[in-house]
C-alpha positions as CSV (number, residue, x, y, z in Angstrom):
1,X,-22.9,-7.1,81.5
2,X,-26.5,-7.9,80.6
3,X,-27.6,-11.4,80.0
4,X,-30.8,-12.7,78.3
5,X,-32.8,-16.1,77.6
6,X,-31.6,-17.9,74.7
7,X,-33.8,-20.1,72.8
8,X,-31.0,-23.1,73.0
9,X,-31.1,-24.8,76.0
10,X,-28.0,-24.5,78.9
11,X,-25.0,-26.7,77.8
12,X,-26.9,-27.5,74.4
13,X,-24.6,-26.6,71.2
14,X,-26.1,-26.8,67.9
15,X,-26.0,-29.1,65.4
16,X,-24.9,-32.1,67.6
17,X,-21.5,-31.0,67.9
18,X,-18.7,-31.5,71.0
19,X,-16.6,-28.8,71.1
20,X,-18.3,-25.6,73.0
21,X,-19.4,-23.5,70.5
22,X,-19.7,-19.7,71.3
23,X,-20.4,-17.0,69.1
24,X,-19.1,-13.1,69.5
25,X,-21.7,-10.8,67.4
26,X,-22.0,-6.8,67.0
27,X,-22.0,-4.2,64.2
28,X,-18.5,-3.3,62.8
29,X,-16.3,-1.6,65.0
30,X,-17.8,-3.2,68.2
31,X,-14.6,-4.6,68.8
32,X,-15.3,-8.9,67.8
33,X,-11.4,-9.3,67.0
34,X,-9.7,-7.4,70.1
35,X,-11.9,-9.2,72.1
36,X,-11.2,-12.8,70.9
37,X,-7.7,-11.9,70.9
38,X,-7.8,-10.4,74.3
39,X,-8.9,-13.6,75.7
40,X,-7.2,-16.3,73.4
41,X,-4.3,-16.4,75.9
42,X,-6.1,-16.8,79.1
43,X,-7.8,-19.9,77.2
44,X,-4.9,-21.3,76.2
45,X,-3.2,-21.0,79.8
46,X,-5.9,-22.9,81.4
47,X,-5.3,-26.2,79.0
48,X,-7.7,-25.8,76.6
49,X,-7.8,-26.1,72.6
50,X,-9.5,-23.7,70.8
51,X,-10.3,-22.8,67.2
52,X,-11.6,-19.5,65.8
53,X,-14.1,-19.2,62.8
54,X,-14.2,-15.9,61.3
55,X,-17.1,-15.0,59.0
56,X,-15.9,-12.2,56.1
57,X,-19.3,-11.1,54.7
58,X,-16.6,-9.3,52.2
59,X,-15.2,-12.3,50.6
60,X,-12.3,-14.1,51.6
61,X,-8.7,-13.0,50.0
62,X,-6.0,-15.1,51.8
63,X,-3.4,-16.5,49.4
64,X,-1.1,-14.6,47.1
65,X,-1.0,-14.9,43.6
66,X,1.4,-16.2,42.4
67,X,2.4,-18.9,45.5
68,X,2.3,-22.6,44.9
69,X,-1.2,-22.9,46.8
70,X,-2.9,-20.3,45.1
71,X,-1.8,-22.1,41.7
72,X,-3.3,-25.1,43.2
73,X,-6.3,-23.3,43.6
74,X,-6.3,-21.4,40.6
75,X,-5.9,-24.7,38.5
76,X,-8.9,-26.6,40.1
77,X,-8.2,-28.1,43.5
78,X,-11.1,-28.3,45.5
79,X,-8.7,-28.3,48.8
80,X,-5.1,-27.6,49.1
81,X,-3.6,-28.7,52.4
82,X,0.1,-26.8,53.4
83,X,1.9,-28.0,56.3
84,X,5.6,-27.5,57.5
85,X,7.3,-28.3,60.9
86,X,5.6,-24.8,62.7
87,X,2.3,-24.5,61.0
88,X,-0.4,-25.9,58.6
89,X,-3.3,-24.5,56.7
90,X,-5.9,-25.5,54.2
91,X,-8.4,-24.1,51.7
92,X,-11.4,-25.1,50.6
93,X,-12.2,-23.3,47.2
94,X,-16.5,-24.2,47.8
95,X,-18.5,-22.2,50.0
96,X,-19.6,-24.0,53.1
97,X,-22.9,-23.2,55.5
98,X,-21.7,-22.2,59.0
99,X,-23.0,-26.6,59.6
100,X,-20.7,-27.7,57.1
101,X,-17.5,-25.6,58.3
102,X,-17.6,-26.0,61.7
103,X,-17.5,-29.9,61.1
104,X,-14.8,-29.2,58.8
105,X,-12.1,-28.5,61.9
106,X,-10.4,-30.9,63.7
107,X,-12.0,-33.4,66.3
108,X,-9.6,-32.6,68.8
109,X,-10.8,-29.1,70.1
110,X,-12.5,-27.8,73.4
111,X,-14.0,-24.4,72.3
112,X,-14.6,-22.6,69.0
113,X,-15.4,-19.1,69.1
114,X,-17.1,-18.0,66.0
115,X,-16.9,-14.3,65.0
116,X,-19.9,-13.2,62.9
117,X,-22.6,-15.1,62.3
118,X,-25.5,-12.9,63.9
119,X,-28.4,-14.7,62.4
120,X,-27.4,-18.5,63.4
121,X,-28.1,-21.0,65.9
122,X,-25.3,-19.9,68.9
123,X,-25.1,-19.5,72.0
124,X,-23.7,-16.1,71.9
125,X,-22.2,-12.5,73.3
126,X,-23.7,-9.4,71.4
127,X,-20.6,-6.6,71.9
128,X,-22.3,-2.6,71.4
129,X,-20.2,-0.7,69.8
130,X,-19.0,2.9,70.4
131,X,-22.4,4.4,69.5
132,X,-24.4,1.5,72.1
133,X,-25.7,-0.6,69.3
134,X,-29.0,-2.2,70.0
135,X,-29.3,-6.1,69.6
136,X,-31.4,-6.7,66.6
137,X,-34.9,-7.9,68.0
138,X,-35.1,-11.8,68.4
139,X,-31.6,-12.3,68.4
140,X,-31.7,-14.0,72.3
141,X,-27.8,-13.4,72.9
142,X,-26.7,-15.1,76.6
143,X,-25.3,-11.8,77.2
144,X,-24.6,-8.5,76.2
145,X,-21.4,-6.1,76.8
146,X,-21.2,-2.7,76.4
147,X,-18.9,-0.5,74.7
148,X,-15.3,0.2,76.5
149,X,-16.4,-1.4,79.6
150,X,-14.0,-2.1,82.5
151,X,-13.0,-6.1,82.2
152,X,-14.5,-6.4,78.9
153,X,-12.0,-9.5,77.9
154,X,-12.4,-10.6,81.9
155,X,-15.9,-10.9,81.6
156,X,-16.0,-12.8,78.5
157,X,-14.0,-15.3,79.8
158,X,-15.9,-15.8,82.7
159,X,-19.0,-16.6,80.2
160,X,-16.7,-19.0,78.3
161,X,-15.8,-20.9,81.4
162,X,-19.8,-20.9,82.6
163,X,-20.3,-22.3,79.1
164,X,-17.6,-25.2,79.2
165,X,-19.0,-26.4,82.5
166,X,-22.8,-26.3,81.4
167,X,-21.7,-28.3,78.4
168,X,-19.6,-30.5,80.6
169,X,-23.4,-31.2,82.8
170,X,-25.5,-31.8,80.0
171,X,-23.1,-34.1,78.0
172,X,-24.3,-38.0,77.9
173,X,-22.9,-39.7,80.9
174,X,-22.8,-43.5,80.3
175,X,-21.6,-46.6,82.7
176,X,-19.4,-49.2,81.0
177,X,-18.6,-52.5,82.9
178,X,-15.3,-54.0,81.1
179,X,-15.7,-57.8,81.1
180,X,-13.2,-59.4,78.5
181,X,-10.6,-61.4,79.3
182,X,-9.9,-64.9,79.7
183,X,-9.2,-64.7,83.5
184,X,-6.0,-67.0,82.8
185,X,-4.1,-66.4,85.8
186,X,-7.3,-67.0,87.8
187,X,-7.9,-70.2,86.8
188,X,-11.3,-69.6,86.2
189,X,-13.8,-66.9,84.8
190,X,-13.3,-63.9,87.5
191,X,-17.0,-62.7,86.6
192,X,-18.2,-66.2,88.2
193,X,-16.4,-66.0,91.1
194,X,-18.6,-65.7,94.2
195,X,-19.1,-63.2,97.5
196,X,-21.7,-62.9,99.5
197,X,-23.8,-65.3,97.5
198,X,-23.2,-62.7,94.7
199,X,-21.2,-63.8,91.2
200,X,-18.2,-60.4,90.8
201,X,-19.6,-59.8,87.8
202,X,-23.4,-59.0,89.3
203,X,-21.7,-57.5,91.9
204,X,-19.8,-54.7,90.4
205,X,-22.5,-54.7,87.6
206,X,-25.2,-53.4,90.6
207,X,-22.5,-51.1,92.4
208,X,-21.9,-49.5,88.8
209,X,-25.6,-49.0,88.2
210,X,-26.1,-47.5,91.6
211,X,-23.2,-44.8,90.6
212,X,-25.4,-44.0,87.3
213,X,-29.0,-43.8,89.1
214,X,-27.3,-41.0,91.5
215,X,-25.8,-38.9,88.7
216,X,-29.0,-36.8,86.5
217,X,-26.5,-36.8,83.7
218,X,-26.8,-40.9,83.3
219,X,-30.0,-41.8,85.3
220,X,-31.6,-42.5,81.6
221,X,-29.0,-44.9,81.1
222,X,-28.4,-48.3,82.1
223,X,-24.8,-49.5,82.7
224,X,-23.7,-51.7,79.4
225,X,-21.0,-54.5,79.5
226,X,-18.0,-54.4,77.1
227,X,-15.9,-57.3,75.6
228,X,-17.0,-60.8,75.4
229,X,-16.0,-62.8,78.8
230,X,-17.7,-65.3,80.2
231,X,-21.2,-63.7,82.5
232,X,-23.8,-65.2,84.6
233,X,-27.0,-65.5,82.7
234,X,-28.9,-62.5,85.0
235,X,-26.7,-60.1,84.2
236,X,-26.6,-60.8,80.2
237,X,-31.0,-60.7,80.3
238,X,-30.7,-57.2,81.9
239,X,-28.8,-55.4,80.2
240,X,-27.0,-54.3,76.5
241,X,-23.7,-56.3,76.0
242,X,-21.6,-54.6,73.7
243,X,-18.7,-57.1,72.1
244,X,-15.6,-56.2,70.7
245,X,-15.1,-55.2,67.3
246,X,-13.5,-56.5,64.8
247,X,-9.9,-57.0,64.9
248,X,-9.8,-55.4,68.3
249,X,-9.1,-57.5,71.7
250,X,-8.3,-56.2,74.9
251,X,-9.5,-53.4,77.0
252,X,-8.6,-51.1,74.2
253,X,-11.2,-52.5,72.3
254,X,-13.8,-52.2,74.9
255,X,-13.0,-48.9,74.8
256,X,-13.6,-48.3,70.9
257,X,-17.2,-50.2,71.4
258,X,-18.2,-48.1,73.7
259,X,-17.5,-44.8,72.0
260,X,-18.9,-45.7,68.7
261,X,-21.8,-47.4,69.9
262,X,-22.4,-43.8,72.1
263,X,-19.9,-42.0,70.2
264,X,-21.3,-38.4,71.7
265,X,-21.3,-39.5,75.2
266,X,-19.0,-39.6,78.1
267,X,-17.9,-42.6,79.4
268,X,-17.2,-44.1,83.0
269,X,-15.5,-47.6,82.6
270,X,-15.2,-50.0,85.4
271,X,-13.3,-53.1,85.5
272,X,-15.3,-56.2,87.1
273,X,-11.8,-57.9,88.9
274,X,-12.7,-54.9,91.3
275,X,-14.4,-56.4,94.3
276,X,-13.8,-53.4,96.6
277,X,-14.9,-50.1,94.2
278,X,-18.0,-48.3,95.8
279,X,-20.4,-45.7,94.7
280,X,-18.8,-43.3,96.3
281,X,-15.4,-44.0,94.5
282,X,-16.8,-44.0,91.2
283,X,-18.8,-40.3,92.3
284,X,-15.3,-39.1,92.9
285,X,-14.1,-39.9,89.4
286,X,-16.2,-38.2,87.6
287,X,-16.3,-35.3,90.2
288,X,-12.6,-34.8,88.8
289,X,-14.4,-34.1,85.3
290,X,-13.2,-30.4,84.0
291,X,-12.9,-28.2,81.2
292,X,-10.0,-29.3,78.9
293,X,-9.6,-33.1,80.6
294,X,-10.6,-35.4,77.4
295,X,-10.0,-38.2,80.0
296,X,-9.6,-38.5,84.1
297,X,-7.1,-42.1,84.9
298,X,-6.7,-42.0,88.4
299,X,-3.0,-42.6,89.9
300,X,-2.3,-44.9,93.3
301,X,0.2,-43.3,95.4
302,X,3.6,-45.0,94.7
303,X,2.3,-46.3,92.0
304,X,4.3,-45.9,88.4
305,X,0.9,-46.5,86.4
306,X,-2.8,-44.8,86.1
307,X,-6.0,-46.6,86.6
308,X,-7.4,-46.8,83.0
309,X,-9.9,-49.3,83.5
310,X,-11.7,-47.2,86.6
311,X,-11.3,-44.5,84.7
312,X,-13.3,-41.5,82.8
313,X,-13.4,-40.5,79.4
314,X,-14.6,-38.0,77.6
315,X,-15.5,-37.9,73.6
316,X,-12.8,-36.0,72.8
317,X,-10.2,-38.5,73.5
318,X,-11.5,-41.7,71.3
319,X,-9.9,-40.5,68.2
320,X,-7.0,-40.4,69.9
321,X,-7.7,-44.4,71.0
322,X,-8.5,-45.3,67.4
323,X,-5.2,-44.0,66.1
324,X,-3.3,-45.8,69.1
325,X,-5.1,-49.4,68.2
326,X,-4.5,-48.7,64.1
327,X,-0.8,-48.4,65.4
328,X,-1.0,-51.5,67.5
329,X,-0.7,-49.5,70.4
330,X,-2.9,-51.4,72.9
331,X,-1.7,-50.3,76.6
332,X,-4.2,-47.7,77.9
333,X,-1.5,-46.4,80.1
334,X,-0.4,-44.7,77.2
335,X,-2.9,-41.9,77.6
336,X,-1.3,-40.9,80.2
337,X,1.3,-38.7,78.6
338,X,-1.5,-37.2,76.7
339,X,-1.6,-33.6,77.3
340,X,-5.3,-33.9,77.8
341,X,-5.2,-36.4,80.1
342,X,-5.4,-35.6,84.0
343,X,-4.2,-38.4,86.2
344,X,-5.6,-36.9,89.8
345,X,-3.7,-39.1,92.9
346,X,-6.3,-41.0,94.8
347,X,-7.1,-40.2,97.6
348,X,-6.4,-42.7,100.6
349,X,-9.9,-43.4,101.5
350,X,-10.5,-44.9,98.3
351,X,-7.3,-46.7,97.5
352,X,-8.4,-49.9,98.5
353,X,-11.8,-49.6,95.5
354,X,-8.8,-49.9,93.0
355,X,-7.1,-53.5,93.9
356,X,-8.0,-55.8,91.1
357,X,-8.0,-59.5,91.1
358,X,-5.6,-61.4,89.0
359,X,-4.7,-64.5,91.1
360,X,-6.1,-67.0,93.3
361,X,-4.6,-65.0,95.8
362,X,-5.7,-62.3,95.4
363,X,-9.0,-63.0,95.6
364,X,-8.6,-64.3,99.0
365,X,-6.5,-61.4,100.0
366,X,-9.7,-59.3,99.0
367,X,-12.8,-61.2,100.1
368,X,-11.3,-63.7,102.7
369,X,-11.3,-67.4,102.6
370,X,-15.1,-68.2,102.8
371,X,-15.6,-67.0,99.7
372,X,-13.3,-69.0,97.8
């Protein structure tokens, strides 16, 4: 395999979008389809969705004449949509620039692999075929593979797993501090309670921040505050306060501010009722970060529940959070029977970061009774 500089930056994909985008290029007969089918079920076995989009520089011919969707077509639809239990498919009867029909597939996909497409903006594979095709000068593929080489599918998949973690590093890390809530069982507002001369709030607030200036991914990012709770008056002058929107409440809703206020970036939230999380805790969740994990909710040992609100998330999964709130689905441990979802155990070191606040008691159990 023979790898070259490509004009696109490591991890960047083109035209804004999320999913990894990858093409496979070469002259007919170089072997595109074998190869993307070679590899489709090694993909697939490690968790990830993926979409192919094939470029026919012949002219598309899919439908027969004669079925109910070709009539559609025939008669005038723009875009016939056929589903059954098993499978789905739709046609668009307008042609589309390579832009226009990759955002045309679904949201909730890890990879596509686009076959063809020589001339475009990808981060690609050139395949030579059985006669060593030459690149075309210019074209800046990330690699090349020769012609009935020994691991051809192996080796491919090896790029495609380099790609998903470069994408993974250069995606928009941002630090949420969840502060709604009306802090009834406390009493009083748990983002005024005090320790060490510090309010929670400005405490967890600074811990978060310090998580963010240690990670390049989010040092150009300040840590922003979701919800609308009560907050000392430092912490609202020094940074972005993000409220909930409309018709939302809970931490649900924090959630949904976040991603479309940032709706390309990753998010790390943190809860503020938290008095005992650390840098180093926080580092750990998004170590767990991976190919194919739209979120990461940490799990407590002998715990039933995950820890949504110290908790990871990445783009991917806020559709997914939309549809749950439109439903009136507002319990974040939900997502945890989302196949995309990882829920990694924690491990004991860091167990005692994830005991929250809820009571007058608790409080003291967690800072002691000076700092009532």
């Amino acid at each position: 395999m023979q790898t070259s500089k490509n004009s696109y930056e490591q991890g960047q994909q083109p035209f804004g979008l999320l999913p990894v985008v990858i093409g496979v290029c070469g002259f007919s007969g170089s072997g595109k389809t074998t190869l993307i089918e070679s590899v489709l079920p090694s993909l697939k076995s490690s968790g990830l969705a993926v979409a192919v989009l094939k470029h026919d520089v012949h002219g598309l011919v899919m439908d027969r004449p004669g079925k109910d969707t070709n009539r559609f077509v025939c008669a005038g639809a723009d875009f016939v949509f056929a589903h059954s239990t098993t499978k789905s498919f739709q046609i668009y009867s307008t042609s589309m620039s390579l832009e226009d029909a990759l955002r045309a597939l679904p949201l909730c996909l890890d990879l596509i692999i686009v076959e063809g497409h020589k001339n475009s903006p990808l981060r690609r594979v050139w395949l030579d075929g059985p006669k060593s095709d030459n690149e075309p000068a210019g074209l800046g593929s990330i690699a090349r593979l020769p012609w009935n080489v020994t691991g051809r599918a192996e080796q491919f998949f090896e790029i495609i797993k380099s790609e998903l973690k470069k994408s993974i590093d250069a995606r928009p890390l941002r630090y949420g501090l969840m502060a709604g809530g009306k802090s009834t069982r406390m009493g009083s507002p748990k983002a005024l309670l005090e320790v060490d001369g510090e309010f929670l709030a400005e405490r967890t607030f600074r811990i978060l921040n310090s998580a963010a200036c240690s990670n390049k991914a989010a040092t150009k990012y300040k840590p922003v505050i979701l919800g609308a709770g009560p907050l000392p008056g430092s912490l609202i002058n020094q940074t972005t306060l993000l409220p909930d929107p409309p018709c939302t409440a809970g931490p649900a809703a924090g959630l949904l501010a976040a991603s479309r206020w940032a709706p390309d970036s990753a998010w790390m939230i943190c809860a503020l009722d938290m008095p005992g999380i650390t840098p180093e805790t926080i580092d750990w969740i998004i170590s767990m970060r991976k190919p194919g994990a739209w979120a990461v909710l940490p799990k407590l040992p002998n715990s039933p529940g995950v820890e949504p609100l110290s908790a990871c998330y990445e783009p991917m999964i806020f559709p997914y959070i939309e549809s749950m709130v439109q439903k009136g689905r507002m319990a974040l441990n939900e997502l945890a029977r989302h196949p995309k979802v990882i829920t990694p155990l924690v491990p004991e070191r860091f167990v005692p970061a994830f005991t929250n606040v809820n009571r007058p008691q608790d409080w003291k159990n967690a800072v002691g009774s000076s700092n009532k």
